[in-house]
N, CA and C of each residue as an Amber inpcrd file, in Angstrom:
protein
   618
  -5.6600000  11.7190000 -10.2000000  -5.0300000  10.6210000 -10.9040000
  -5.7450000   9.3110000 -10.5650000  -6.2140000   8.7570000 -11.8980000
  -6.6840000   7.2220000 -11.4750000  -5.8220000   6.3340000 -11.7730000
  -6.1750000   4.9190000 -10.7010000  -4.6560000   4.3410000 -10.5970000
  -5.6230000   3.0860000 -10.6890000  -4.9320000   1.8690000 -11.5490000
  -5.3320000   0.5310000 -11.5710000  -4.1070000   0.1590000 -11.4470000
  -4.0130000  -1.4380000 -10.7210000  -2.9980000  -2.5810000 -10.5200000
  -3.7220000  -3.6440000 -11.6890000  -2.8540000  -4.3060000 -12.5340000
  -3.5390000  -5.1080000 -13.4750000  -2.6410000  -6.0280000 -12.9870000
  -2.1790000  -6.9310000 -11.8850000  -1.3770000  -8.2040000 -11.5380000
   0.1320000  -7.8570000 -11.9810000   0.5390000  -8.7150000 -11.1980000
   2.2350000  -8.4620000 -11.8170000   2.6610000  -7.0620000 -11.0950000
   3.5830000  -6.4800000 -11.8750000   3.9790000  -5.0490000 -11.7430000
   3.5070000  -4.3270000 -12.7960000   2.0560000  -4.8030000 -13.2500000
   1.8280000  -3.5000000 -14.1910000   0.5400000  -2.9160000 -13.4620000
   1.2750000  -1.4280000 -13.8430000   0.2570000  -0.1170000 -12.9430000
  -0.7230000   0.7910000 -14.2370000  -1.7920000   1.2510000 -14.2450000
  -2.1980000   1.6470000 -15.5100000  -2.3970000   3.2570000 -14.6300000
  -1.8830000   4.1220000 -15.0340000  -2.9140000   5.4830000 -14.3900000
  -2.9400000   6.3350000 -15.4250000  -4.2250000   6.9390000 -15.1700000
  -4.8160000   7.9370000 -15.8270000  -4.3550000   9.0980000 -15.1230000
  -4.2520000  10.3290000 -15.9270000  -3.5520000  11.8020000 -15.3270000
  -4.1490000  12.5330000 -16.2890000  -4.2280000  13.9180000 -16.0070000
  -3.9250000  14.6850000 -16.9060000  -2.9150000  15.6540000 -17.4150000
  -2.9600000  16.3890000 -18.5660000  -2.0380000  17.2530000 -18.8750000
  -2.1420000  18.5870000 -18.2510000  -1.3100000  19.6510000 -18.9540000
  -1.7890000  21.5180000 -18.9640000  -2.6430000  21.6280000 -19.4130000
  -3.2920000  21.2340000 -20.8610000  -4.3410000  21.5490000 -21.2840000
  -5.7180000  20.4300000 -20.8840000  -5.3990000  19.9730000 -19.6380000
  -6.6490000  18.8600000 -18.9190000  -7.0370000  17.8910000 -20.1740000
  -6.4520000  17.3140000 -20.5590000  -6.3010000  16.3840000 -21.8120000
  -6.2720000  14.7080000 -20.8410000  -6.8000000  13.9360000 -21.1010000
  -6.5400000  12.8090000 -20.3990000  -5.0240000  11.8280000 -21.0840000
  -4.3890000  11.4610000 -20.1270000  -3.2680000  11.1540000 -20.5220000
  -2.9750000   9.2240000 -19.9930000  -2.9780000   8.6060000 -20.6780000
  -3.1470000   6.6970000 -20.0480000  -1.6380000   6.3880000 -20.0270000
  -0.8430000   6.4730000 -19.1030000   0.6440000   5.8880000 -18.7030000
   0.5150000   3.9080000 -18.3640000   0.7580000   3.3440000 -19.4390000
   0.7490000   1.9240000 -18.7620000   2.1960000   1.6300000 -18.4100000
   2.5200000   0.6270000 -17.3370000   3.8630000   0.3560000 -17.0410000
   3.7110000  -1.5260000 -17.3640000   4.8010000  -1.3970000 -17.5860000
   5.1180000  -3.0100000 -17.6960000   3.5800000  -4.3530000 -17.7970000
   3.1440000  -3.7430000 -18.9280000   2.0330000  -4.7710000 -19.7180000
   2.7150000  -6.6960000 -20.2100000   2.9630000  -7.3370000 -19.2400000
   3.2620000  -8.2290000 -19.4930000   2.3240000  -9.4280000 -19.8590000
   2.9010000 -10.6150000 -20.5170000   1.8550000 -11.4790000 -21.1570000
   2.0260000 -12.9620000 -20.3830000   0.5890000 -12.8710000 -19.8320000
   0.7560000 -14.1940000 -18.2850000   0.6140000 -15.3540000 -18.6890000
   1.0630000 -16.1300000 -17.9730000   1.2500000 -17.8750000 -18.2330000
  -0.3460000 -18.5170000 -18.0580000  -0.9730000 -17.6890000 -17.6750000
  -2.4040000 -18.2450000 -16.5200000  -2.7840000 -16.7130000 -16.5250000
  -4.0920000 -17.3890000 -16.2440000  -4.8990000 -16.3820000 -15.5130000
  -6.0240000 -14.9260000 -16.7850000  -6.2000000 -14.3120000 -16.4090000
  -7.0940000 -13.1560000 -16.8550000  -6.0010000 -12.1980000 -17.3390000
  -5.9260000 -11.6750000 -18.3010000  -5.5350000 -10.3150000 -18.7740000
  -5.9690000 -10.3370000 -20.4130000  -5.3240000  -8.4250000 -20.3970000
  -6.1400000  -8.4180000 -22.0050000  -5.1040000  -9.0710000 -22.9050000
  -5.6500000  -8.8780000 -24.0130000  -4.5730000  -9.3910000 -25.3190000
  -4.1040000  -8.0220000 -25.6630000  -4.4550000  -6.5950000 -25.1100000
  -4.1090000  -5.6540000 -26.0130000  -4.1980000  -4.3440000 -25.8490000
  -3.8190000  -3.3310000 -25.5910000  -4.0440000  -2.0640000 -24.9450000
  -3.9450000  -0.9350000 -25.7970000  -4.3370000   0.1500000 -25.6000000
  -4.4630000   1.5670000 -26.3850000  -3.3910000   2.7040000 -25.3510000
  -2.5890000   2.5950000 -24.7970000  -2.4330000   3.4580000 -24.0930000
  -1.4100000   4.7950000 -24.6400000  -1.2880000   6.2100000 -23.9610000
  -1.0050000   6.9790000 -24.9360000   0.3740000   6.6610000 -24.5330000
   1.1250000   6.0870000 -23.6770000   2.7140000   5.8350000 -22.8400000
   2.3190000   4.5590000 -22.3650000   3.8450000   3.8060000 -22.8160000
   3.9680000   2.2050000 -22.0270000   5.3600000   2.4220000 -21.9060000
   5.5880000   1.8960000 -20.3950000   6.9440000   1.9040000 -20.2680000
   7.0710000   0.2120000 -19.3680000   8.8180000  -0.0570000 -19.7200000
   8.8870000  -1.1310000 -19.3230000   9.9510000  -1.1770000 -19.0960000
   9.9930000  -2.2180000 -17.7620000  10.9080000  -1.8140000 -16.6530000
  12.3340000  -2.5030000 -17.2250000  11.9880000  -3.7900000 -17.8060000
  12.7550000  -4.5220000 -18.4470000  12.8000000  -4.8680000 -19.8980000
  11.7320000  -5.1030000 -20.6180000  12.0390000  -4.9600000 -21.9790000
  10.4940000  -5.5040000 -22.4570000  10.1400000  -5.0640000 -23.8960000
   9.0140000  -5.4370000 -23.9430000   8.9760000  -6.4410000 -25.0170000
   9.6810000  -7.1740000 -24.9890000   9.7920000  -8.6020000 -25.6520000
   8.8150000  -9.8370000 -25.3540000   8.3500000  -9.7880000 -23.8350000
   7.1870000 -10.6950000 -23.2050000   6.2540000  -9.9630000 -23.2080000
   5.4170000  -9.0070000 -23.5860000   4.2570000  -8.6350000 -23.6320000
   3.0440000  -8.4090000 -24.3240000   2.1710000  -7.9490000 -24.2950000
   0.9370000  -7.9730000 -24.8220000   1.0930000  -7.0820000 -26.0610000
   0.3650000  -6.9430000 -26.8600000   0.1600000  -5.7880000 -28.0760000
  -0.2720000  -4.7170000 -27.3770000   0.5690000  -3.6420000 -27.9060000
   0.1070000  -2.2690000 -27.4960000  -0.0100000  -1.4180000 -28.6750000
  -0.8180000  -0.4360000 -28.9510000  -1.0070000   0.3100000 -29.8650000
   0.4190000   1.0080000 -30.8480000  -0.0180000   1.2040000 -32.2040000
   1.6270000   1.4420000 -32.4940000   1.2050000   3.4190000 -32.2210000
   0.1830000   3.9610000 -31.3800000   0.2260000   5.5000000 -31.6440000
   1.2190000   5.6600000 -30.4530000   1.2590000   4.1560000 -29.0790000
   1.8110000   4.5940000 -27.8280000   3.2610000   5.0510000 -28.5040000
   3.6930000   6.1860000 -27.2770000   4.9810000   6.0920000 -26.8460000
   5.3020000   5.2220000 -26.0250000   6.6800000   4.5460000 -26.5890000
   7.0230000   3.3120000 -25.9130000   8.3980000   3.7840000 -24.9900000
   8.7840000   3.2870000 -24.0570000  10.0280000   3.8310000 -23.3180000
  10.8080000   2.3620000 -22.7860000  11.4440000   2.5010000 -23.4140000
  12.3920000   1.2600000 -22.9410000  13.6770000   1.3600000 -22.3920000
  14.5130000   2.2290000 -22.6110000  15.4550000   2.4700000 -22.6000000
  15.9970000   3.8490000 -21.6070000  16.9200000   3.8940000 -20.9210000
  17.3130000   5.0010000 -19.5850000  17.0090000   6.4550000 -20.4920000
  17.1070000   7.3460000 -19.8050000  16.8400000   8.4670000 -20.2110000
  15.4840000   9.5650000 -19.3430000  15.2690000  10.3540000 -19.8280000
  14.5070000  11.4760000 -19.7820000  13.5650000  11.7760000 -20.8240000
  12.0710000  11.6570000 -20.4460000  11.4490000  11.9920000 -21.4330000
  10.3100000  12.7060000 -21.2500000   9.4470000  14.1450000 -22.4060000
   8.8110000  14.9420000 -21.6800000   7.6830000  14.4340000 -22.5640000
   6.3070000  13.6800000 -22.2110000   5.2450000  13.3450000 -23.2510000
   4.2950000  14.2470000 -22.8800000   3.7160000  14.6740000 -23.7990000
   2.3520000  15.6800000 -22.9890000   2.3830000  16.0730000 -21.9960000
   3.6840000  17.0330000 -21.4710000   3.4730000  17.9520000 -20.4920000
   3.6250000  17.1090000 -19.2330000   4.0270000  15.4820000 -19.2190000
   4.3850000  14.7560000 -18.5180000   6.1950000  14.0040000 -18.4400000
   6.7650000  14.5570000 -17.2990000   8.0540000  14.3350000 -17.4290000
   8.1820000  12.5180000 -16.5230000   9.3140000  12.0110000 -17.1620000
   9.4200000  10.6050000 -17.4060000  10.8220000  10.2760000 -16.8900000
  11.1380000   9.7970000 -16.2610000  12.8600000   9.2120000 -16.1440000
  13.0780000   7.7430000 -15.5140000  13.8120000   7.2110000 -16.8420000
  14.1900000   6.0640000 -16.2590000  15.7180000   5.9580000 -15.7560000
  15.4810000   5.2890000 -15.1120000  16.8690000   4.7620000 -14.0400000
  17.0950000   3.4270000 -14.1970000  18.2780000   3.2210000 -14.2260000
  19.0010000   2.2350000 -14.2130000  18.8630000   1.8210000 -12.5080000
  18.2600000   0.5090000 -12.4240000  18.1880000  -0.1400000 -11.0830000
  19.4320000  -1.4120000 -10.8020000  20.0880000  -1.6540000 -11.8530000
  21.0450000  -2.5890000 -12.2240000  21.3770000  -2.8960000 -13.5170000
  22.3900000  -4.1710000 -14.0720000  22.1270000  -3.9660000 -15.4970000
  21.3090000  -4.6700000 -16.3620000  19.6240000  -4.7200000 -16.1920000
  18.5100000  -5.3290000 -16.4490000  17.2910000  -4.5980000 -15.8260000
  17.7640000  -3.9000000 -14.8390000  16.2470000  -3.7700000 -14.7630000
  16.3340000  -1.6710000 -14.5260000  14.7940000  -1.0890000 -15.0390000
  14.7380000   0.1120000 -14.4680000  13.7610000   0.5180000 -13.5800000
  14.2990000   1.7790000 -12.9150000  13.1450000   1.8190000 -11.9940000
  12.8360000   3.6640000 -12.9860000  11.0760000   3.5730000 -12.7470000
  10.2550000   5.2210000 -13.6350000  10.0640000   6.0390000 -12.4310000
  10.4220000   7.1170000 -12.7220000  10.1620000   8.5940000 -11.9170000
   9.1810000   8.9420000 -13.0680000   7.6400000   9.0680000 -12.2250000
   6.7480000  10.2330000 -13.3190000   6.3610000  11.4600000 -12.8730000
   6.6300000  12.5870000 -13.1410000   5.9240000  14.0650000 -12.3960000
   5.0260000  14.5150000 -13.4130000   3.6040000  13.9630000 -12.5610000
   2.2550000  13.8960000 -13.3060000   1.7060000  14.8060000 -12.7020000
   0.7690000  15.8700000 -12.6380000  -0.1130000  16.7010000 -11.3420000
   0.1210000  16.7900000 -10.6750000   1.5750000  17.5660000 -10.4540000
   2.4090000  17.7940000  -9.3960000   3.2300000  17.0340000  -8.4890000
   2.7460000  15.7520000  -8.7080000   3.5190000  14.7570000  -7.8020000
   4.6900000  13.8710000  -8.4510000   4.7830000  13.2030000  -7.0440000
   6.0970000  12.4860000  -7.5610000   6.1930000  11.1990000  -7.4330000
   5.5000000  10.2120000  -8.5290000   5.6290000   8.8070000  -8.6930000
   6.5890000   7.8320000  -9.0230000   6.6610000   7.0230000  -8.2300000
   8.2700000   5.9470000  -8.4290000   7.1480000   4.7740000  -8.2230000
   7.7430000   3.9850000  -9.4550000   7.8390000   2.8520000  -9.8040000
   8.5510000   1.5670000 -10.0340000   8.9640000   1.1920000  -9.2710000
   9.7330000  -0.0480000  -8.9960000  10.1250000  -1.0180000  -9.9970000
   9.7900000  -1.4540000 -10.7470000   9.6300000  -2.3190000 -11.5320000
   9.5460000  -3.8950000 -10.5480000  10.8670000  -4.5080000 -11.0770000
  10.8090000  -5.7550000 -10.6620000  12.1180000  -6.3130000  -9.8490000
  12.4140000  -5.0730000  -9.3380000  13.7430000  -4.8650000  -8.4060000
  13.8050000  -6.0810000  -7.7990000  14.8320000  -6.4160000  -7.7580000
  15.0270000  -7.7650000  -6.0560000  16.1890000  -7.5140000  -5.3700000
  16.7350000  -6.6740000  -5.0990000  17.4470000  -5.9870000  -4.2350000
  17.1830000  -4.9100000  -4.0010000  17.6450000  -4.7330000  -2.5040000
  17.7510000  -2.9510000  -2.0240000  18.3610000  -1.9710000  -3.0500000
  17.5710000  -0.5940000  -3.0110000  18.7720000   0.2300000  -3.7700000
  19.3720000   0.9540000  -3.5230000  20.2590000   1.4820000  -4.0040000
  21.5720000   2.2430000  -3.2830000  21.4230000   3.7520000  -3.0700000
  22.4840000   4.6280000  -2.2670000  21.8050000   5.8620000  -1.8100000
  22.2640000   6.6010000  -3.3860000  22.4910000   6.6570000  -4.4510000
  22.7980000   7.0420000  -5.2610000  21.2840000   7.1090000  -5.9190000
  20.9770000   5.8600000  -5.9740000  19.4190000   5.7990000  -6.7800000
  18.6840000   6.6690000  -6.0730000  18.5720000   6.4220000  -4.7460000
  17.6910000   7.3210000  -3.7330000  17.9950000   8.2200000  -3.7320000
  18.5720000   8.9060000  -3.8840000  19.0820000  10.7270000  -4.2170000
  18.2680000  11.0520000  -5.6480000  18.5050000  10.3920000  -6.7300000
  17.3480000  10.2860000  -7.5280000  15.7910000  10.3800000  -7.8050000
  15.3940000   9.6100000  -7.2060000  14.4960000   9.8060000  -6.6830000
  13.6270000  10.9450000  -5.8930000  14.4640000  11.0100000  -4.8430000
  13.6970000  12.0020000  -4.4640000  12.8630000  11.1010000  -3.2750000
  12.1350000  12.1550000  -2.3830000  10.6750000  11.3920000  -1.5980000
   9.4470000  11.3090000  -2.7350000   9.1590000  10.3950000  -2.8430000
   7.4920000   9.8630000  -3.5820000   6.5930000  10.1780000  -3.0700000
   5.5010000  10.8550000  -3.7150000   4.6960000  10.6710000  -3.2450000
   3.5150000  10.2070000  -3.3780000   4.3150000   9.1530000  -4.3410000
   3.3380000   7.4890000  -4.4140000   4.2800000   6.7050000  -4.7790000
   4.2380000   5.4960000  -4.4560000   5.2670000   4.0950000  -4.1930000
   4.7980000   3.3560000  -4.8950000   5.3590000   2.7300000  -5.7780000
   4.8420000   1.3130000  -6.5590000   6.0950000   0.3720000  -5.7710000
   6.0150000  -0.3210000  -5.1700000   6.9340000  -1.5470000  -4.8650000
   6.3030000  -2.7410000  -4.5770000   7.3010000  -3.5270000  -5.7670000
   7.1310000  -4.9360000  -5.5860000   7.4050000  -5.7810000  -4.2330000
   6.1510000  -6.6820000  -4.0570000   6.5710000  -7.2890000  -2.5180000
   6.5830000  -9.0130000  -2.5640000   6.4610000  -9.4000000  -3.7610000
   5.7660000 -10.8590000  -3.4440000   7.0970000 -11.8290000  -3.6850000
   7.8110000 -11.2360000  -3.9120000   9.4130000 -12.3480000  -4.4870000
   9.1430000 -13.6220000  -5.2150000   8.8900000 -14.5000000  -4.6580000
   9.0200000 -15.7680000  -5.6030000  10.3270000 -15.9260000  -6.4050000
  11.0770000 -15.2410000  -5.7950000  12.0240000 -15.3500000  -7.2150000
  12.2160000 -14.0730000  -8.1060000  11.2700000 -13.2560000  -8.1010000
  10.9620000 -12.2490000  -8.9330000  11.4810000 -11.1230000  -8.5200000
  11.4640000 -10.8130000  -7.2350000  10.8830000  -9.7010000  -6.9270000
  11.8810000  -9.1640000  -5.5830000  11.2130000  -8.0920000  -4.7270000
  11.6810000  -7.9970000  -3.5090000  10.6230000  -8.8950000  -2.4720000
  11.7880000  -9.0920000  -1.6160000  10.5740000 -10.1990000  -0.6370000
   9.9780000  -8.9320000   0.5060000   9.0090000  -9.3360000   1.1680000
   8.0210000  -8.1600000   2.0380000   8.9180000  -7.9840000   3.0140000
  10.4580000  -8.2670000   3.5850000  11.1930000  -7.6630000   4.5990000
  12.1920000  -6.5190000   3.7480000  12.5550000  -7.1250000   2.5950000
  13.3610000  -6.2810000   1.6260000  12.0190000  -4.8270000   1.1770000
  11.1590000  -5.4120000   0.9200000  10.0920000  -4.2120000   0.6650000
   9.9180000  -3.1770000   1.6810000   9.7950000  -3.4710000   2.5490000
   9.6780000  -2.9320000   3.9770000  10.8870000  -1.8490000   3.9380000
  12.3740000  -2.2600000   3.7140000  12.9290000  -1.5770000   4.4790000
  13.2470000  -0.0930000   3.1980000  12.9780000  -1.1820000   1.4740000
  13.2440000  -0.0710000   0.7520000  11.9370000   1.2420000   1.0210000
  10.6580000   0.9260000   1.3670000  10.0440000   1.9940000   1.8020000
  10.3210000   2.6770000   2.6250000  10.9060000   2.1900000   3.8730000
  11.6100000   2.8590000   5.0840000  12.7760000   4.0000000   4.4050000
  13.5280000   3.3080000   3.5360000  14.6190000   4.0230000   2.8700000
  14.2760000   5.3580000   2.0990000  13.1470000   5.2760000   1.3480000
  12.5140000   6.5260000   0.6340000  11.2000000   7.1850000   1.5050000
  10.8360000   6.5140000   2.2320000   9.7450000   7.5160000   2.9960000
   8.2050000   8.2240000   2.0920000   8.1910000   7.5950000   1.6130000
   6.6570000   7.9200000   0.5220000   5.6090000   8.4130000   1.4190000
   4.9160000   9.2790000   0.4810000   3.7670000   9.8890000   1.2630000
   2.6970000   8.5840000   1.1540000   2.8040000   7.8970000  -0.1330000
   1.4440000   6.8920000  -0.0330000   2.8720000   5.7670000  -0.9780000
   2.0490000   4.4040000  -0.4250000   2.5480000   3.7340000  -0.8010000
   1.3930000   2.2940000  -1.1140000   1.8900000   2.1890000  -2.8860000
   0.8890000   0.7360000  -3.3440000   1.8540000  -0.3210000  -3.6160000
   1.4060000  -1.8390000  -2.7240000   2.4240000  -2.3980000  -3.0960000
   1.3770000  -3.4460000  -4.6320000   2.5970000  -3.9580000  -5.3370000
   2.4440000  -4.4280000  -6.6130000   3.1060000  -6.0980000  -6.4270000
   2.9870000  -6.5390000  -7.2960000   3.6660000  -8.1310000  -7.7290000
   3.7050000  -8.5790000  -6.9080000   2.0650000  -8.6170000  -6.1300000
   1.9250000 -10.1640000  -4.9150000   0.7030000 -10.8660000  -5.9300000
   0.2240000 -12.0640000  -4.7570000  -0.0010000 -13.0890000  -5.3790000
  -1.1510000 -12.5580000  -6.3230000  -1.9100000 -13.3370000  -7.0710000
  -3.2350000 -13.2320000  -8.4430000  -3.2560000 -14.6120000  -9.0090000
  -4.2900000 -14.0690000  -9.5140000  -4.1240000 -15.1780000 -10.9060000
  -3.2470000 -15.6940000 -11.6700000  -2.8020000 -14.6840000 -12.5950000
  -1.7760000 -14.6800000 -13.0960000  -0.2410000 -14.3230000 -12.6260000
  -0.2390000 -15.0080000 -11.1870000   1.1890000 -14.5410000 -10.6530000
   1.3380000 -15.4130000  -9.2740000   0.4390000 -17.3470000  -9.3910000
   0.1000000 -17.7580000  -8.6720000   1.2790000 -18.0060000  -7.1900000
   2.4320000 -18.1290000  -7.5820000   3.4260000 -18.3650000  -7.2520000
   3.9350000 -16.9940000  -5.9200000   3.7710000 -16.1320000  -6.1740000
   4.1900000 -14.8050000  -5.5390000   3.1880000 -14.7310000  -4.0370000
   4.2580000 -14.4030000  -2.8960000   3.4420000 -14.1300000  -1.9120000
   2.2870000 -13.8500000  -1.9080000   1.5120000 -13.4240000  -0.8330000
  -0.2550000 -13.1720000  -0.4950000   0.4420000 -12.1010000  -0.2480000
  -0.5240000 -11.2060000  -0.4780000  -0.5700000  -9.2600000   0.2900000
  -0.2930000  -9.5070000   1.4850000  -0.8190000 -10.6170000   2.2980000
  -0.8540000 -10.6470000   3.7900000   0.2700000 -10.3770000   4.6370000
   1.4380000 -10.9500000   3.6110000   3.1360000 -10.9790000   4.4370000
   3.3070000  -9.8690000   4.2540000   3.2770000  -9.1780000   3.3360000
   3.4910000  -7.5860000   3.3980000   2.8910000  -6.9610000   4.5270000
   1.8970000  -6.9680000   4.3660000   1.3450000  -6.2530000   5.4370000
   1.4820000  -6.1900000   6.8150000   1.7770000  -7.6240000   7.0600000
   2.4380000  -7.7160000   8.5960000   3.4610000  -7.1670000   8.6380000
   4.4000000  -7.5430000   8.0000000   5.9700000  -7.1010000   7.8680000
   5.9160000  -5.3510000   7.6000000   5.2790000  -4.9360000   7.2540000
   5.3480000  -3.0790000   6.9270000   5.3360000  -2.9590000   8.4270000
   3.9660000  -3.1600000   8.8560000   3.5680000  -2.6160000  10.1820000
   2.6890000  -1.2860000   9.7620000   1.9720000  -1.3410000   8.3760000
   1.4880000  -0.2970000   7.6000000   0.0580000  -0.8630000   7.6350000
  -1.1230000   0.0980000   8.5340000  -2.3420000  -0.4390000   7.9940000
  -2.7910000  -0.1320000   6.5180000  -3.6430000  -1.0230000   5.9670000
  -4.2990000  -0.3160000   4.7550000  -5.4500000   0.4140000   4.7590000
  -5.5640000   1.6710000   4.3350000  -6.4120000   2.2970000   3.8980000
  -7.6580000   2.0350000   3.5790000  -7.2100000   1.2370000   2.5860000
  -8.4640000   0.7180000   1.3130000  -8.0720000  -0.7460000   1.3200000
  -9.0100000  -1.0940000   0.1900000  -8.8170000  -2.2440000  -0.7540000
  -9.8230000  -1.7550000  -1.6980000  -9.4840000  -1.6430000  -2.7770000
 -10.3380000  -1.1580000  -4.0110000 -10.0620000  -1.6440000  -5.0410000
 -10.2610000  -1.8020000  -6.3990000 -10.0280000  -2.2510000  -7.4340000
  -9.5090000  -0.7000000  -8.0720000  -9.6090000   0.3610000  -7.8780000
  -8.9740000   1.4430000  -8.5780000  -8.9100000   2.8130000  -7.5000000
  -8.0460000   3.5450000  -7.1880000  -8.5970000   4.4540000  -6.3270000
  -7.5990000   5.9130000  -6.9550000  -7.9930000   6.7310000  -6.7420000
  -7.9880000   8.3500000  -6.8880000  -7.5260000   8.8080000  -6.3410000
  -6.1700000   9.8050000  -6.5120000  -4.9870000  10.6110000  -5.4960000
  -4.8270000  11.5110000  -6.0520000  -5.2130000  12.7710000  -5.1570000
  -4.6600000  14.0380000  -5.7950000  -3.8470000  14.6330000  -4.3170000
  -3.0000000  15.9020000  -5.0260000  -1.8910000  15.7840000  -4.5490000
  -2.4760000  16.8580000  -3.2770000  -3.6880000  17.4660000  -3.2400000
  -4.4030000  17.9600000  -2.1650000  -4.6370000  16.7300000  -0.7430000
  -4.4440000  15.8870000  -1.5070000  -5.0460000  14.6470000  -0.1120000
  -4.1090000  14.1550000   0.2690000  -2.9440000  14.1690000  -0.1860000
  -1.8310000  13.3330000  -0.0080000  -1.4110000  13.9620000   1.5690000
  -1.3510000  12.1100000   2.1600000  -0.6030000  12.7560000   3.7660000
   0.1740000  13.8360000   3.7720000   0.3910000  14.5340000   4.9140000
   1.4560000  15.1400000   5.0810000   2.7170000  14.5480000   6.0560000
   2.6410000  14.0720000   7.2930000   3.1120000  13.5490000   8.4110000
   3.1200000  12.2310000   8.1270000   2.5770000  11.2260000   7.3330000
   2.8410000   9.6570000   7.4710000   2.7290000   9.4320000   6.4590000
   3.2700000   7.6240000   5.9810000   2.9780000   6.6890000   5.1570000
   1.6510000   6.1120000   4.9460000   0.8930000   5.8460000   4.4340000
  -0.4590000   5.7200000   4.2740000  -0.2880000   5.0270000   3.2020000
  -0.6120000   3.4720000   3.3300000  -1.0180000   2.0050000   2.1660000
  -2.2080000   1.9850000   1.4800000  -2.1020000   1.7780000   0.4280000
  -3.8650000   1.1470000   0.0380000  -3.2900000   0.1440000  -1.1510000
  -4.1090000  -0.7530000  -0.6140000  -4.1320000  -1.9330000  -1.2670000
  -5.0580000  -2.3200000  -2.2690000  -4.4000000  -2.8330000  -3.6250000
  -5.4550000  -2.4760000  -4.7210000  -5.5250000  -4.0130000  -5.2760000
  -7.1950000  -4.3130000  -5.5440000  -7.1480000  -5.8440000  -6.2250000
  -6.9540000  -5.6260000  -7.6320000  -6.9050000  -6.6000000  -8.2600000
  -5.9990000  -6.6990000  -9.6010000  -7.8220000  -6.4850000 -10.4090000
  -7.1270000  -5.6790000 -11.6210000  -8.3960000  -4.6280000 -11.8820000
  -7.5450000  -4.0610000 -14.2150000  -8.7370000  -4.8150000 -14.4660000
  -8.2020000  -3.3420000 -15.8030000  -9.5260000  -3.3860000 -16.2970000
């Protein structure tokens, strides 16, 4: 699975299907005040955590997901959750694994959601708050709470998101070294820790 951070909380990954078909999942393509992003995307799935009223043009072939539910696209199963009454958080089971996506949570979530869920074994959580978001002590403890095999955090500072913490507070506050720093990096479910949490930190990239 290839994984890009494009600023904000939007995650782009590439997967494939059963029939090794390439499959483009974008999450929450939002349209920035400032800064670098596209005007426009092709992807075969866009989902959004909150609504896609602020965002960029996306192709009319995508499947769009807005709304709670269960959904099976190309051999890729999808569930959104209700994180409150505004925002959702995505469960994707792509190549065996088990991806959670945060959206733009700013509170802890409850053991109800987390039974949901499941253990991840990849983390999208927002850390940069501003207002937005979860702040890097609230981030901290919701990772503590789900226990992810790998964990990427999302919606710190950029270009287009000048306002939002630096990666840096996160990182102290986890007590999680990083891995990496890459602009895109590659997880298959052969590499995935077994025994720990393992960070990698991704620069803002599409």
């Amino acid at each position: 699975m290839h994984i890009n951070w494009l600023g904000q909380t939007c995650v782009k990954l590439q997967t494939k299907n059963l029939k090794d078909e390439d499959i483009v999942i974008l999450i929450n393509p939002y349209k920035p005040d400032s800064g670098d992003f596209p005007r426009n995307f092709s992807p075969d799935v866009a989902l959004y955590s909150h609504s896609s009223k602020d965002s960029v043009t996306v192709s009319d072939s995508a499947f769009m997901v807005e709304t709670l539910g269960e959904y099976e696209i190309k051999d890729n199963m999808i569930y959104a959750i209700a994180a409150n009454e505004k925002e959702m958080i995505f469960k994707i089971s792509a190549e065996g694994m088990n991806i959670v996506h945060l959206g733009s949570i700013k509170e802890k979530i409850s053991e109800h959601i987390i039974e949901k869920l499941g253990t991840p074994d990849i983390l999208f959580v927002p850390v940069g708050d501003a207002g937005k978001t979860l702040d890097p002590k609230a981030a901290r403890e919701v990772v503590s709470m789900l226990e992810p095999r790998v964990v990427i955090p999302i919606a710190y500072q950029c270009d287009t998101d000048p306002k939002a913490l630096p990666i840096e507070n996160f990182i102290k506050e986890s007590g999680l070294k990083s891995e990496t720093t890459e602009k895109k990096i590659i997880l298959k479910k052969k590499d995935l820790p077994q025994e720990e949490t393992k960070m990698f930190i991704l620069e803002k990239n599409y």
